[in-house]
N, C-alpha and C positions, 0 to 999 in steps of 0.2 A: 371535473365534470366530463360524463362519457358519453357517447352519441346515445341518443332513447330509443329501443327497442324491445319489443315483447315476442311472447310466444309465438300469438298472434301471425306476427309477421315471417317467422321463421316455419311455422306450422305452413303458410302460403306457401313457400315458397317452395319447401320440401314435396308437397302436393303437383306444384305446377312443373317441378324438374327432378328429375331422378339423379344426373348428377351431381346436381347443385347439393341435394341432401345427403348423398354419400360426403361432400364436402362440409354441410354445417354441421351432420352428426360426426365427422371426423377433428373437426376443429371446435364444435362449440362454440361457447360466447364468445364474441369479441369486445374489446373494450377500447374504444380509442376515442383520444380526448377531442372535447371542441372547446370555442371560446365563442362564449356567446355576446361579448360585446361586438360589435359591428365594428366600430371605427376602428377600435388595434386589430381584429380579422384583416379586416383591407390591407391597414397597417404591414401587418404580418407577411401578406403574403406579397404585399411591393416588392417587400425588401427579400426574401426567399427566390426571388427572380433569378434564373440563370448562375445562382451561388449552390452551394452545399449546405444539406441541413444542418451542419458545424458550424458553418462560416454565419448562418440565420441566426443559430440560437446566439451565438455569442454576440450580434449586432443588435440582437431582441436584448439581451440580458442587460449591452451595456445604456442602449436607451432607458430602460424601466430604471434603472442603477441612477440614471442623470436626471432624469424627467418625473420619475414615479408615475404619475397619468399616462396613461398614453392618450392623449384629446386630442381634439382640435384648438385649444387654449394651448397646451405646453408645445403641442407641434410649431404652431404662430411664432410661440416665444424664444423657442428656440434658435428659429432663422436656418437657414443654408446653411453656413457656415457650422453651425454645432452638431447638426444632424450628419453633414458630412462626418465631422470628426470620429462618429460612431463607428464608420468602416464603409457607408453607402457610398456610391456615385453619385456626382452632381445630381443625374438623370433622374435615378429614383427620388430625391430628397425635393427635386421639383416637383414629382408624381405626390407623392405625398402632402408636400405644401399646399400646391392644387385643391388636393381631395380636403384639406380642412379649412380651406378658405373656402370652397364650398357647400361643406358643413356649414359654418360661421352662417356663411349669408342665406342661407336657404336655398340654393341650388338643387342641394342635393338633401334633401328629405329623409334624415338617418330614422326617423320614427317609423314616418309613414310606408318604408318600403317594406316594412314588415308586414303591412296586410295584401302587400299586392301577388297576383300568380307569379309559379317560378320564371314565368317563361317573360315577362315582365321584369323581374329582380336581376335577370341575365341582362335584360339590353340594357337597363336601368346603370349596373354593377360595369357592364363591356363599354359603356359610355364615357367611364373616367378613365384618363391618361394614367397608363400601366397597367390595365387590367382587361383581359383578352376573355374571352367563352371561356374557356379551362382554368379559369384563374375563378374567375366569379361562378361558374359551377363548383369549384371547389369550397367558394365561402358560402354557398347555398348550401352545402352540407355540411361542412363541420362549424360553421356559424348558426345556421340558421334553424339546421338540422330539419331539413325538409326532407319527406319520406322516401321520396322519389326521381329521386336526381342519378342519373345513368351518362356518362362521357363519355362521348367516342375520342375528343381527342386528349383522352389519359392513356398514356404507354403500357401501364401496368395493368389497367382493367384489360388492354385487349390483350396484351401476354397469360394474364388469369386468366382470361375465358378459351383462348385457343390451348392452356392447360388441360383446364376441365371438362372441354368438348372435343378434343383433339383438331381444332381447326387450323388449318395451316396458314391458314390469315382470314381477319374476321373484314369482311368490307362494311360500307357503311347498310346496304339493304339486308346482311346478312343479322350486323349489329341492333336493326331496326328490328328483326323479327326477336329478339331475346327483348327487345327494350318491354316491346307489346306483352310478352310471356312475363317477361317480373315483374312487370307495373299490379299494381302501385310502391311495389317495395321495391324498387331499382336500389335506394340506397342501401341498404342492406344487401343486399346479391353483388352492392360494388364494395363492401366492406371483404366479401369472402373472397374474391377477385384478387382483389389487392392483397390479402394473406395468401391466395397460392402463386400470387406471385412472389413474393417475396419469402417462399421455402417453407412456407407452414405444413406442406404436407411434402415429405422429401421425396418420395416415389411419382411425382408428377414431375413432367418435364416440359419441355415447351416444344410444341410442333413447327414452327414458323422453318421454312427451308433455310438451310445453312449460307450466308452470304461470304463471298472475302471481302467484300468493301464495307463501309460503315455510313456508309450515308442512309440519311433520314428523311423524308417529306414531314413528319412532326415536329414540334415543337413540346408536346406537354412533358413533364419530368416522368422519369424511366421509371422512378420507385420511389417518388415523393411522401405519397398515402399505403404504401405497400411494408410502409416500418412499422415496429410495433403492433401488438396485438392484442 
């Protein structure tokens, strides 16, 4: 299953930015999958924490391989101890355990948050142990698939835009003024973001001034949503 998007939306956008459309007329459709069950979403992205998207799938794969379900019943069942053995850390298999004990008891509302605003499903999602703004923005999109969900603290969305706008770095008032310009298709303008960052269009390069040090103020993953296309 692929994220939903129509002409529609790409018609807008091409309209409200000139290079954003030299980008979607250069790259066309994208197709990138989501999962629209909630609980393995969260799931999912506990455990993708601070690992490689190698190191995820094969810890994803060997769960679904032991458990089949991924719930809140087989999460229970399986205990610490089993979940560990998948390849997770204590830490996350406690984040986890957490999050379906509170499924379990009604804590936490897996039904009901689907009719609430994004901005709502963020504090709701940044509530539970292990999951930060950019983790639950991320399952606001490719779970939930809501239209208009835009990150400032994803790596790769502001590497893509200082691509396709030639900014040398996108601050957060500068980030604010495109948010307002794409809305309401933010997520779609972060789908095309994330492809040039991640080389879909080889003659774009990235403006950011050249560093020798490697340090960061962020946190979010550098090319997490930026694979595949």
């Amino acid at each position: 299953m692929y994220f939903q998007y129509d002409e529609n939306a790409t018609e807008y956008l091409r309209k409200k930015d000139k290079r954003l459309a030299e980008v979607i007329n250069k790259i066309g459709k994208i197709e990138r999958e989501v999962d629209s069950d909630l609980f393995s979403s969260v799931v999912h992205h506990i455990i993708g924490q601070q690992i490689s998207t190698k190191a995820q799938a094969t810890i994803w794969q060997r769960m679904q391989d032991h458990l089949g379900a991924v719930n809140a019943d087989t999460i229970l069942a399986a205990g610490i101890d089993r979940l560990q053995s998948f390849g997770m850390t204590f830490k996350k298999t406690e984040y986890i355990t957490d999050f379906a004990v509170k499924v379990k008891n009604g804590t936490f509302d897996l039904q009901g948050i689907w009719n609430k605003p994004d901005n709502e499903v963020i504090a709701e999602l940044s509530g539970l142990k292990g999951i930060g703004v950019w983790t639950a923005e991320m399952i606001l999109l490719f779970c939930m698939q809501r239209p208009n969900v835009f990150s400032y603290g994803d790596l790769a969305i502001l590497r893509g835009m200082r691509m396709v706008y030639h900014h040398r770095k996108i601050d957060r008032n500068l980030f604010e003024k495109y948010r307002r310009r794409l809305s309401p298709y933010c997520s779609v303008a972060s789908l095309y973001f994330w492809a040039v960052a991640g080389g879909a269009i080889s003659e774009m390069r990235d403006y950011a001034p050249k560093r020798s040090d490697k340090k960061s103020g962020r946190t979010g993953k550098a090319t997490s949503h930026s694979k595949s296309g």
